[in-house]
C-alpha positions in Angstrom: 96.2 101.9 128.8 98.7 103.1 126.5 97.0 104.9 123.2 99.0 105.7 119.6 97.5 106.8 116.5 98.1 104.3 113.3 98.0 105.9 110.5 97.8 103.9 106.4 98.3 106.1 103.6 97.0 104.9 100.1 96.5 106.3 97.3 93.4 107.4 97.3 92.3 107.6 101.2 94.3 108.0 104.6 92.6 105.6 107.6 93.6 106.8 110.9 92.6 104.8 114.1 93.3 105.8 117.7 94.4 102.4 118.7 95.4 100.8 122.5 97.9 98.3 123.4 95.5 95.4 123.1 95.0 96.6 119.7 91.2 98.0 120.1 90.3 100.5 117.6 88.8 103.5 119.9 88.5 106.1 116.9 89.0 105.4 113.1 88.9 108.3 110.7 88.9 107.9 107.2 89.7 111.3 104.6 90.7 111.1 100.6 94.7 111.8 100.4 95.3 115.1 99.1 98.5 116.6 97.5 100.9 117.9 98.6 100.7 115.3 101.0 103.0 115.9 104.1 101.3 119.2 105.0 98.0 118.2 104.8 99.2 114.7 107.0 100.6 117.4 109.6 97.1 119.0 109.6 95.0 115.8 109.6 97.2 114.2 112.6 97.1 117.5 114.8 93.7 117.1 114.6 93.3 113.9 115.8 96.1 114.9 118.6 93.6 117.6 119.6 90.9 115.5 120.2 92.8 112.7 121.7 95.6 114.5 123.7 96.7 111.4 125.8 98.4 109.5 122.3 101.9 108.7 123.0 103.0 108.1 119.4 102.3 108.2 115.7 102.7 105.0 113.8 102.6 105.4 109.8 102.2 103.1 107.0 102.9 104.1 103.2 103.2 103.3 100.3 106.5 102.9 98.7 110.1 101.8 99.9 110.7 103.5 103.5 114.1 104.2 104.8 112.4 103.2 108.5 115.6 104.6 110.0 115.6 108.3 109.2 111.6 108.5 108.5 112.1 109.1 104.6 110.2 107.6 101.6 113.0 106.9 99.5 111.2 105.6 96.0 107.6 106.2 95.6 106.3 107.7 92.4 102.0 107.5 92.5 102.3 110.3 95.1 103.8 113.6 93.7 106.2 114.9 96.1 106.0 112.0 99.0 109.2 111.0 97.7 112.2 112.5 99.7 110.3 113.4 102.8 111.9 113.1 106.3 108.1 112.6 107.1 109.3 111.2 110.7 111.4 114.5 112.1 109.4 117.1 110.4 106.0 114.9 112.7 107.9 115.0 115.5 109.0 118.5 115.7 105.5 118.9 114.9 103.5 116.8 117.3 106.2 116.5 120.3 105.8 112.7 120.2 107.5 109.6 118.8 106.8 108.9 115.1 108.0 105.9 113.1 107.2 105.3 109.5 107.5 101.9 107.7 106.2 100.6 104.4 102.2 99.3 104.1 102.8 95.9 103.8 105.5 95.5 106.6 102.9 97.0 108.6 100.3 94.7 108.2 102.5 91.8 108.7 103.4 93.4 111.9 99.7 93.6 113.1 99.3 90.2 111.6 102.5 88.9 113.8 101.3 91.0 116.8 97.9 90.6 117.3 96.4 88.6 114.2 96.8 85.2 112.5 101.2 84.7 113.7 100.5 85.5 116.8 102.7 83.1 119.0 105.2 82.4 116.2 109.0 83.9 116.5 109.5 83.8 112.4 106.1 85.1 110.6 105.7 85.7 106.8 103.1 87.6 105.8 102.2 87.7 101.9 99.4 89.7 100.2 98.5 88.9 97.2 95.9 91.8 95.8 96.2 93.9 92.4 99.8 93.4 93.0 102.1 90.6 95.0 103.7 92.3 98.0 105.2 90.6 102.0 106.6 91.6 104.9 108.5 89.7 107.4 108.4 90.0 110.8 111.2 87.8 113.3 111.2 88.2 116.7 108.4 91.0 116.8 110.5 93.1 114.7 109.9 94.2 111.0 112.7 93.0 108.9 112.8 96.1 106.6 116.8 95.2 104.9 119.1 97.5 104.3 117.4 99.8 101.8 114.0 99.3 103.0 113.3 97.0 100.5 113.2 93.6 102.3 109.6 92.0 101.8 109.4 92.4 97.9 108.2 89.0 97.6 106.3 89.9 93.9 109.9 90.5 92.6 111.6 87.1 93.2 111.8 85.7 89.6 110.0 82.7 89.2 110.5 82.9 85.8 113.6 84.0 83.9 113.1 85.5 80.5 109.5 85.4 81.7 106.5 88.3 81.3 108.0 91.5 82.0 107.0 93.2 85.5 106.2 96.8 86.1 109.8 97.4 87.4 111.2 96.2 84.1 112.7 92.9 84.6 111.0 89.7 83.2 109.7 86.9 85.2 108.6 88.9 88.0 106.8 86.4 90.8 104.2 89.2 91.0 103.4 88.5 87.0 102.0 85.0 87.3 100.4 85.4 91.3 98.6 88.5 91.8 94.8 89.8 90.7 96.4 91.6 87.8 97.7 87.9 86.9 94.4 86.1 87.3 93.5 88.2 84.8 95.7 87.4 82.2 95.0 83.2 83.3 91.5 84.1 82.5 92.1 85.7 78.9 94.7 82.9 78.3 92.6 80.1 79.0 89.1 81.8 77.7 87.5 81.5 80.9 83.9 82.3 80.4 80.8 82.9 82.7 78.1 81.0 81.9 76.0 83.5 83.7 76.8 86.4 81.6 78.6 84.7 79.1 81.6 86.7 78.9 84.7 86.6 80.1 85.3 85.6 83.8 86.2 88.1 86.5 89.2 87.2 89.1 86.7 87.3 91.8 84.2 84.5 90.2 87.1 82.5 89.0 87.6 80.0 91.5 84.3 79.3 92.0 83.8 78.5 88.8 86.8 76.3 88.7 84.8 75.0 91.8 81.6 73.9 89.4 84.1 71.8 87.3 84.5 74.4 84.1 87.3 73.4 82.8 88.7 76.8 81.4 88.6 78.1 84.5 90.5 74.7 86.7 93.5 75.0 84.4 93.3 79.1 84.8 93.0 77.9 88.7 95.9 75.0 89.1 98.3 77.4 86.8 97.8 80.3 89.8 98.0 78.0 92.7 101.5 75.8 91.1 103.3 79.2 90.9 101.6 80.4 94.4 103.3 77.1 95.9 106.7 77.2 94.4 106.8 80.8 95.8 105.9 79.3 99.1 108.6 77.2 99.3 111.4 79.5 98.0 110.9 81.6 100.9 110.4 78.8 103.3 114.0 77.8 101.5 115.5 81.1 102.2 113.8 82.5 105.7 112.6 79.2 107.7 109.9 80.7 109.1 107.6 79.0 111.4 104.2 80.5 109.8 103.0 82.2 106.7 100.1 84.3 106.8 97.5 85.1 103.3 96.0 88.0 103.3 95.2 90.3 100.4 92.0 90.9 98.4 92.2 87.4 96.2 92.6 86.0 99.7 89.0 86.6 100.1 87.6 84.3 97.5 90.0 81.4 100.0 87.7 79.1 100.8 87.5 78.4 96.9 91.1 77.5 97.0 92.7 77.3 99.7 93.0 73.3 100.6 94.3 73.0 96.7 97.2 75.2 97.9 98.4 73.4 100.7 98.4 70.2 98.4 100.7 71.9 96.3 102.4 73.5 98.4 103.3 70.1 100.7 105.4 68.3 98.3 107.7 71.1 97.8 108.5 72.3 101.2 111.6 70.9 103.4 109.6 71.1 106.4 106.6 71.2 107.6 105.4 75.3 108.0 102.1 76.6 109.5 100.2 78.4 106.6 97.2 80.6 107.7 94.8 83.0 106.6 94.9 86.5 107.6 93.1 87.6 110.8 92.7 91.5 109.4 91.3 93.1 105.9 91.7 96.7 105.2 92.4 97.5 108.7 96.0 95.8 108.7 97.9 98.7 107.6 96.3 101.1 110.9 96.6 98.4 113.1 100.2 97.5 112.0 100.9 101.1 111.8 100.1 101.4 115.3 101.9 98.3 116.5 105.6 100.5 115.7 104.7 102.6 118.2 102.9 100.7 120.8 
């Protein structure tokens, strides 16, 4: 059976997994990213080549806004000198084999539309909703990546305009009002406070203290999950995809929330829309890596 070498780079640690067609993880090798990165990415993957000399192909994941095309990271500014990099010729002349290079959160929609939660759906949405808000879309088994690499950037729709300013400098950001870094700001807003400690809620224990009826913590709770929804159906507006798939670190606190969402969410779409939880955690981005390649 076909094997190909996924590979996510974050900020802080590369994963690598040797990974088949049925997407079974035969090797997964974790190291800490070091600068300059390309080199040592050449080194780390020529490793794994020499132990597994039967891969057919490279897959990578990243960070950033990927021109998927020519193999380039064309904006990415937490990793000093990743920017500009034909990453994709420079591996292949290197390695001898196919390399592909896509954005992080395309790829794990892709392992999510392969092999995970969309699985049997033609039009899958994939949304993360972690420190930040980020998607990927993935119709007909390919990754929609747009024509600047930027398709998928569902934390910058503008659900509000003249709203809290976002990182990228524009106000009203979606990613402001949904995201971790945004249940954060709920809590402060609303003086959620944990009876156990007394102090100010963390995003983690917030819905399940919405859950025990606090009522700091419920409006903190229904504010999230009313903007989650209208974002919901916006894209469902736009795309008319046949299933949405939640991943993403608040994702994992779901089965505080997640049948309020879909009440919310109802009312406001046009049609009914499969909505399902992710299949995959941290592994998404190797797996989905792999997937561009398999």
């Amino acid at each position: 059976m076909k094997k190909v070498l996924g590979v996510d780079i974050g900020g802080t640690k590369i994963r690598m997994g040797v990974v088949n067609e049925a997407g079974e993880v035969l090797a997964d090798i974790t190291v800490p990213t070091e600068l300059p990165l390309y080199p040592y990415l050449e080194e780390q993957v020529l490793k794994v080549k020499a132990e597994f000399p039967d891969i057919t192909g490279v897959g990578i994941g990243t960070r950033g806004i990927v021109d998927a095309d020519t193999g380039t990271v064309t904006f990415e500014k937490e990793l000093p000198g990743w920017e500009g990099t034909p990453a994709k010729p420079l591996l292949e002349a290197a390695t001898g084999l196919r390399v592909e290079l896509n954005n992080d959160a395309n790829c794990a929609a892709l392992a999510e539309a392969r092999i995970g939660a969309g699985q049997g759906f033609s039009r899958v949405v994939c949304i993360t909703v972690g420190t930040g808000l980020g998607g990927g879309f993935v119709f007909d088994g390919q990754v929609m990546n747009g024509a600047n690499g930027g398709s998928g950037e569902i934390g910058h729709l503008i659900l509000y305009p003249n709203g809290l300013v976002c990182g990228c400098g524009r106000p009203g950001c979606s990613e402001q009002y949904v995201s971790g870094t945004a249940l954060k700001r709920l809590i402060k807003e609303e003086d959620v406070v944990d009876p156990t400690t007394g102090e100010l809620a963390k995003p983690h224990t917030l819905f399940k203290l919405a859950s025990q009826n606090i009522e700091s913590a419920k409006l903190a709770r229904d504010r999230f999950l009313a903007d989650f929804a209208i974002i919901i159906s916006t894209l469902q507006a736009v795309l008319d995809m046949d299933c949405i798939v939640i991943g993403g670190g608040v994702s994992e606190s779901a089965d505080e929330w997640w049948d309020l969402l879909l009440e919310k969410v109802k009312p406001l779409l046009i049609k009914p829309v499969e909505i399902k939880r992710a299949a995959f955690g941290n592994e998404a981005g190797m797996l989905g890596a792999a997937m561009l390649v398999v």
